[in-house]
C-alpha positions as CSV (number, residue, x, y, z in Angstrom):
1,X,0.0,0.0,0.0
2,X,1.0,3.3,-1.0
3,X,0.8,6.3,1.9
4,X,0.9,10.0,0.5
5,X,2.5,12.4,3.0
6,X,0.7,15.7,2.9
7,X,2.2,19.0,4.6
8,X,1.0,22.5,5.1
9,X,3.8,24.3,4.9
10,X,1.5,27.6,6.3
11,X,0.9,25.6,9.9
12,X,2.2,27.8,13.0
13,X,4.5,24.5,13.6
14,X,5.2,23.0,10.1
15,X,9.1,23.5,10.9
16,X,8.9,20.9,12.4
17,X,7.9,18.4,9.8
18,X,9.3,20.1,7.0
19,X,12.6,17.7,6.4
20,X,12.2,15.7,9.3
21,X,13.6,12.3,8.0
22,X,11.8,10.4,11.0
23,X,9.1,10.9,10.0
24,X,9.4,9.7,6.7
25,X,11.0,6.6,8.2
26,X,8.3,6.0,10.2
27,X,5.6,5.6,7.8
28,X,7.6,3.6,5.1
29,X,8.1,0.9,8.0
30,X,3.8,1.2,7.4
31,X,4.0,1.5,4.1
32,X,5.3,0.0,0.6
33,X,6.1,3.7,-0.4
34,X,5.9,7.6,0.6
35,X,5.2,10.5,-1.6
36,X,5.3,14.0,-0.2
37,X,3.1,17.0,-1.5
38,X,3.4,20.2,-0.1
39,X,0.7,23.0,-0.2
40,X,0.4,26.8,1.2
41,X,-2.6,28.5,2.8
42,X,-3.2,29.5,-1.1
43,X,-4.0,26.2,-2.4
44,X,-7.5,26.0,-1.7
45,X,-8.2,25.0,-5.2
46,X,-5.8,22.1,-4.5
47,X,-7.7,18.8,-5.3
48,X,-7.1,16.2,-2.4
49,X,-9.4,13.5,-4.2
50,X,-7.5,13.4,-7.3
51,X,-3.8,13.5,-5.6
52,X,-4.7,10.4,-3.7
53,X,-5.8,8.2,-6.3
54,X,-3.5,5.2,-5.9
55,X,-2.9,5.6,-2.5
56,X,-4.7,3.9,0.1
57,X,-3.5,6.2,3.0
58,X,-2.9,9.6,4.1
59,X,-0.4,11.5,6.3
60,X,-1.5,14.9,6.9
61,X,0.7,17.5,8.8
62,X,-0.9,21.1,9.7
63,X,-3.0,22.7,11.8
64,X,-6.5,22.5,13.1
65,X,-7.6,24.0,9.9
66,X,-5.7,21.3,7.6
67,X,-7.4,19.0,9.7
68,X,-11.0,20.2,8.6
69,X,-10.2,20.1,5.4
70,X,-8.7,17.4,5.2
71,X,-11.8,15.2,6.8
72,X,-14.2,16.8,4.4
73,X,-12.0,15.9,1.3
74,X,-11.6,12.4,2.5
75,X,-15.9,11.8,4.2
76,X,-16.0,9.0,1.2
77,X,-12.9,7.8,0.9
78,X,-11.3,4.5,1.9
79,X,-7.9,5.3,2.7
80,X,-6.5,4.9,6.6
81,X,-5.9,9.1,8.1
82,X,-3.3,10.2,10.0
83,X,-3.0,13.4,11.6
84,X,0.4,14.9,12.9
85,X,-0.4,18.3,14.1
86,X,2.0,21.2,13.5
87,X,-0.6,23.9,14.3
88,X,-0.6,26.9,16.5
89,X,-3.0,25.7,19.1
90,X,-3.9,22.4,18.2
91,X,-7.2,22.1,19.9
92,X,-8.2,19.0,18.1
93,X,-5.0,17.1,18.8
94,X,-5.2,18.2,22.4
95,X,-8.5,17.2,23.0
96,X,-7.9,13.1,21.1
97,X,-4.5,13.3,23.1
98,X,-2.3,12.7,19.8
99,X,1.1,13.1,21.0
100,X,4.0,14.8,19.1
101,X,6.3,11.5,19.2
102,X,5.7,9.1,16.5
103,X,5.1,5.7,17.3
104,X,6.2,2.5,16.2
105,X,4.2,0.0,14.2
106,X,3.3,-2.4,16.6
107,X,1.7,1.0,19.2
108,X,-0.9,2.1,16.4
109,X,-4.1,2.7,17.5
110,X,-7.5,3.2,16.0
111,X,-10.0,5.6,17.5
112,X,-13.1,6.0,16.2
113,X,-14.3,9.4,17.2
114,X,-17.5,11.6,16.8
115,X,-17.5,14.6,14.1
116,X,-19.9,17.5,14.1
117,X,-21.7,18.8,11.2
118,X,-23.0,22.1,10.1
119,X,-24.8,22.3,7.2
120,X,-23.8,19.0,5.8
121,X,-19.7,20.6,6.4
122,X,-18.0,18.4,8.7
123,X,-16.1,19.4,12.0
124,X,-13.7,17.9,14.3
125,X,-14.3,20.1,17.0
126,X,-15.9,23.2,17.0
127,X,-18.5,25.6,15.1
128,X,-18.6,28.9,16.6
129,X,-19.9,32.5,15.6
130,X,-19.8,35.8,17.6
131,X,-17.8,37.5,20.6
132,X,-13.6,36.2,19.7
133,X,-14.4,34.0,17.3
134,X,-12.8,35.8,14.3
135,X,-9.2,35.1,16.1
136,X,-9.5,31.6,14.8
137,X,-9.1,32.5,11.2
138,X,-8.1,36.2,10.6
139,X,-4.5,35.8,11.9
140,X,-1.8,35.8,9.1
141,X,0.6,33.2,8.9
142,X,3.4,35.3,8.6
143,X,2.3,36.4,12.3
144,X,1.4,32.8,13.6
145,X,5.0,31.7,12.4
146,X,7.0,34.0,14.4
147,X,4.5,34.9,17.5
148,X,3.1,31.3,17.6
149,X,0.1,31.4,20.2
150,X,0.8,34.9,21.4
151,X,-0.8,36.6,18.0
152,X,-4.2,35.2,19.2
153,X,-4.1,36.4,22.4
154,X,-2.8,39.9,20.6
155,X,-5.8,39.6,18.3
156,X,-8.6,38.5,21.8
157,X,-7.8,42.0,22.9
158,X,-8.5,43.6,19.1
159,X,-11.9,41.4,19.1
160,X,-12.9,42.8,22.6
161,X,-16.6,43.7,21.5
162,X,-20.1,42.3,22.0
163,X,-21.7,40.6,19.3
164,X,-25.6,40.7,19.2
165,X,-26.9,37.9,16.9
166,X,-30.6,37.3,17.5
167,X,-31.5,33.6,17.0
168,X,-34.0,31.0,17.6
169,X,-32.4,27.7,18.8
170,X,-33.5,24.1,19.3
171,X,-32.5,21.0,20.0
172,X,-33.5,17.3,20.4
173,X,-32.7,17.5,24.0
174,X,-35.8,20.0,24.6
175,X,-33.6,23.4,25.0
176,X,-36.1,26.7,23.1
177,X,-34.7,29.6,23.3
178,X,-35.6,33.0,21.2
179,X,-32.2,35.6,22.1
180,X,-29.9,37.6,21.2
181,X,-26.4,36.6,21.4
182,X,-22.3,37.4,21.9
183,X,-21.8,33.4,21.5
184,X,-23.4,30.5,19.9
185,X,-20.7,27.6,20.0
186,X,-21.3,24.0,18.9
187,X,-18.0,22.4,20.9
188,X,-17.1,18.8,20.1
189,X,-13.8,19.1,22.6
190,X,-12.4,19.7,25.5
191,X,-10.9,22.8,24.3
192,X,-11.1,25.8,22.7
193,X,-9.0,29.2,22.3
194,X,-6.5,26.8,24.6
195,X,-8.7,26.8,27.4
196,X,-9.6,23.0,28.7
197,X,-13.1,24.6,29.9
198,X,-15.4,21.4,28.5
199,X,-15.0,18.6,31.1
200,X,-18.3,17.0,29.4
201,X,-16.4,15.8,26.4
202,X,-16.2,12.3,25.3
203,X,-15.2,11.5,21.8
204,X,-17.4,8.7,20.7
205,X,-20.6,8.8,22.9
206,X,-22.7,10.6,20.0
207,X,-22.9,14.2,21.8
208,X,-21.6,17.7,21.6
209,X,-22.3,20.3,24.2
210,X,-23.5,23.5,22.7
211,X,-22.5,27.2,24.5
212,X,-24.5,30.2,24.3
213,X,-24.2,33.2,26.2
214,X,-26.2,35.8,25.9
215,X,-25.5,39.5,24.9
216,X,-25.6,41.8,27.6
217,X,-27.4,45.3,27.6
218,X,-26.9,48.5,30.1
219,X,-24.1,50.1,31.2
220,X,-22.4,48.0,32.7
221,X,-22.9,45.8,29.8
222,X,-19.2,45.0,29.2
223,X,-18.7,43.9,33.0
224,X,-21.2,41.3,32.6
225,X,-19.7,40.4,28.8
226,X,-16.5,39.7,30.7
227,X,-18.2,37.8,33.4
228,X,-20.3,35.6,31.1
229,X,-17.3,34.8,29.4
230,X,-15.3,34.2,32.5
231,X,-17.7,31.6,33.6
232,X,-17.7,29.9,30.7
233,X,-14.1,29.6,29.5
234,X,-12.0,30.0,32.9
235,X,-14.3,28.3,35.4
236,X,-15.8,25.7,32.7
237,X,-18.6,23.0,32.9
238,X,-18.9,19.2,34.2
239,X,-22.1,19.1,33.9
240,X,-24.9,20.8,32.1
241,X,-25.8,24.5,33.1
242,X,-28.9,26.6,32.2
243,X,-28.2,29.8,33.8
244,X,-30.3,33.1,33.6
245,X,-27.6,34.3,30.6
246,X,-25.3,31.3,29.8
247,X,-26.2,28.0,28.8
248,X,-25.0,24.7,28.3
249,X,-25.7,21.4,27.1
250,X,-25.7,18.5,25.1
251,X,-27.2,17.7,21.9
252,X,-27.0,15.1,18.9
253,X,-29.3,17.1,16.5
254,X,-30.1,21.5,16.6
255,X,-31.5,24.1,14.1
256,X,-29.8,28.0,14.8
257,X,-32.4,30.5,12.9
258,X,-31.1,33.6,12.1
259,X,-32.0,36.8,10.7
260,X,-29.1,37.0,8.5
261,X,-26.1,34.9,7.7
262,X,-23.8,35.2,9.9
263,X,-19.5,34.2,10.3
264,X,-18.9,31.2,12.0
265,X,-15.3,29.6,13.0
266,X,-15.6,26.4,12.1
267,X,-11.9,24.3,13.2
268,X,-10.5,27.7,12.5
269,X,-11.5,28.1,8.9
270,X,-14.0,31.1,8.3
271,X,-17.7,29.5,7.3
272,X,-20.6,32.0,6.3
273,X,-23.9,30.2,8.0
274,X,-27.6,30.1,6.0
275,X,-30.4,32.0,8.0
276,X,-31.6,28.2,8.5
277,X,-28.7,26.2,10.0
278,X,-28.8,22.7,11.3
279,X,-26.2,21.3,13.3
280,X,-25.9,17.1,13.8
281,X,-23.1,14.9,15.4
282,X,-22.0,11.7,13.7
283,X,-21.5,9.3,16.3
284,X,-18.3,7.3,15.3
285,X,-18.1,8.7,12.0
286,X,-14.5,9.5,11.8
287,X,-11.9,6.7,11.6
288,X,-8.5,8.1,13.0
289,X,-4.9,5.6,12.9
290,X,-2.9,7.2,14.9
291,X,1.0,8.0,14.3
């Protein structure tokens, strides 16, 4: 079987793939032969289906971002993953506990883990539109390669502001609500931004855990912004929370009506939502090998 190794060369961390000859070695002790293909943050146009004809697996180094990509390009595919994340954050890698060392043959794992979906698009780990959520995808890689995680906390401060999207949200676990809000977040992960604030997580039982928190009004309006989003991301959840203006809990299957269309971060790549948006998790969906 032939694997082809596929590197963004844009990731925060790609340095450290970029001529690394171990890692080469590791996958032709998998495989009967390794090509490498390279690609920038400007090859969106590049055709992932078509490269791997012939191959029946795929190493792909990069980001968060590369990541999403990559699972959407593969969804109906047979060829065996694997993910080696050079990213700034790494949120996804974090939260399925891939480590940077490579293993050998005989440690490879499986793990079969859920994937969110918004608007038939795949996601690993998180859809997300309002309050900070730009400073997943308006960074410039020029920025992220010489600041590494410091440029988002540069850009949180920039992004200081209170969204107000009004929108009607349900899901199949009986939640209604009819508000306006800073933050709607569809979180399949233990993290996000680099805070570990979703102790709910589990990555195959079939359920994301969905975040809203609701715009504040009045003077003191940005006090209680920064409080709402204190409790959320600093003091995080175990459990499932329905406070006066956060809320918090699981769901398989949601629909976010909206006024108007709307920016979502979705695994760090910018995603214009409909005015109807459903949201679903795939229980299992995603088959991972890990390196």
């Amino acid at each position: 079987m032939k694997c082809l190794l596929l590197i963004n060369t844009s990731s925060g961390n790609a340095a450290r793939v970029v001529d690394n000859p171990r890692l080469k070695e590791t996958l032709l002790a998998m495989y009967d032969a390794v090509d490498e293909i390279r690609i920038t943050e400007h090859d969106r146009d590049f055709d992932l289906p078509a490269a791997l004809k012939g191959y029946g697996a795929l190493a792909v180094c990069g980001g968060d971002g590369t990541f999403h990509n990559t699972l959407n390009a593969v969804r109906d595919l047979d060829v065996e993953l694997m993910y080696v994340p050079c990213g700034t954050f790494n949120d996804a890698a974090k939260t399925l506990k891939l480590g940077k060392a490579l293993k050998a043959d005989s440690d490879r794992l499986v793990r079969r883990i859920d994937l969110g979906d918004i608007n038939g698009r795949l996601f690993s780990y998180v859809a997300a539109a309002g309050s900070f959520t730009p400073i997943g995808y308006i960074p410039k890689t020029k920025y992220k390669k010489l600041f590494k995680r410091f440029v988002y906390y540069f850009y949180a401060f920039k992004e200081f502001r209170i969204h107000r999207i009004p929108a009607r949200i349900r899901t199949d676990s009986g939640l209604a609500v009819d508000k306006t809000f800073s933050l709607i977040m569809a979180i399949n992960s233990k993290y996000c931004f680099g805070f570990p604030f979703n102790r709910r997580f589990s990555h195959n039982n079939g359920k994301a855990q969905l975040l809203l928190i609701e715009a504040p009004e009045g003077c003191l309006r940005y006090v209680r912004f920064f409080l709402r989003f204190f409790r959320a991301f600093f003091i995080g959840f175990h459990k499932e929370y329905r406070g006066k203006h956060v809320t918090f809990v699981d769901f398989t299957a949601a629909t976010v009506d909206l006024d108007a269309p709307v920016e979502f971060c979705v695994d760090g790549e910018r995603f214009v939502s409909e005015t109807h948006n459903t949201f679903f998790v795939h229980k299992r969906k995603g088959k991972l090998f890990l390196l």
